[in-house]
VOZAGU-33060 format. One record per residue (C-alpha): x, y, z; residue in one letter; residue number from 1. Coordinates in steps of 0.05 Angstrom, whole numbers, plus 32768, in hexadecimal, padded with zeros to 4 digits. Layout:
% VOZAGU-33060
px  py  pz  guvex  zapa
X  Y  Z  a  NUM .
...
END
This chain:
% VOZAGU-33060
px  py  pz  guvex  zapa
807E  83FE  8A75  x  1 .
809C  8437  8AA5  x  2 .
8075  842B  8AD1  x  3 .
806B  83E2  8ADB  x  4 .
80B1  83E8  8AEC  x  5 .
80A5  8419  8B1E  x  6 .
806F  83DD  8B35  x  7 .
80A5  83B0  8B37  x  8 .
80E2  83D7  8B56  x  9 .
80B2  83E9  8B8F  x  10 .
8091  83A0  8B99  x  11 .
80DF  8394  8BA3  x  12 .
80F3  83C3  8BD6  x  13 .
80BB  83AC  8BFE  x  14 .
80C5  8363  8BF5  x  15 .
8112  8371  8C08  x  16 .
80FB  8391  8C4A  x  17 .
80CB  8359  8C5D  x  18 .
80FE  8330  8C54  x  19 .
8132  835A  8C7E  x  20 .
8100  8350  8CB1  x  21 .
80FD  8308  8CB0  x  22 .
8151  8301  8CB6  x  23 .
8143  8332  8CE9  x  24 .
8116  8306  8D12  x  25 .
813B  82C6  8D04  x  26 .
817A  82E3  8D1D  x  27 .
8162  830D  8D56  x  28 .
8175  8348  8D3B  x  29 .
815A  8383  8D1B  x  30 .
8148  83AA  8CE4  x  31 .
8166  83F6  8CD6  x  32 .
8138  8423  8CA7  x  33 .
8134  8475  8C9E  x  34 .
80F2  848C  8C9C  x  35 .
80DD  84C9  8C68  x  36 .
80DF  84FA  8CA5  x  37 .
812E  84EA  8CA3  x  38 .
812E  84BF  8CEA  x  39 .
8154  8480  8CEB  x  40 .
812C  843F  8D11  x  41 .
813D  8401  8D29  x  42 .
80FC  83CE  8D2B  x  43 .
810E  838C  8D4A  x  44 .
80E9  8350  8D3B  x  45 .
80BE  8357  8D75  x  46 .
80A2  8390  8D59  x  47 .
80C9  83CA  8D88  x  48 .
80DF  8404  8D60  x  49 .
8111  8429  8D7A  x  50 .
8130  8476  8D63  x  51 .
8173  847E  8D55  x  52 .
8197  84BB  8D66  x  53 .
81CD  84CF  8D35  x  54 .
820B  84E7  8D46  x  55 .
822D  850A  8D1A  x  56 .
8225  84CD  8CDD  x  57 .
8239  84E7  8C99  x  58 .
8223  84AF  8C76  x  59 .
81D1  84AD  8C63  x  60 .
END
């Protein structure tokens, strides 16, 4: 039962990002997401991923 949750939690996440993308690309905007290396991106819509540089954030 553990881990169909797991299943489930995780089928979220990534339905919650696909749709982040779609608001994304019916807005003109963009998504923010940190990858496991630690890096912070910003993908727009037209598929352009861009690095973003921190500067002295404190919040992760």
């Amino acid at each position: 039962m553990k881990f169909n949750r797991l299943q489930d939690l995780s089928k979220f996440i990534k339905l919650t990002g696909d749709r982040a993308k779609l608001d994304a690309k019916a807005n003109g905007t963009y998504i923010v997401y940190k990858t496991r290396e630690g890096e912070f991106l910003k993908e727009y819509s037209s598929g352009e991923i861009e690095r973003i540089h921190q500067q002295g954030s404190k919040h992760e």
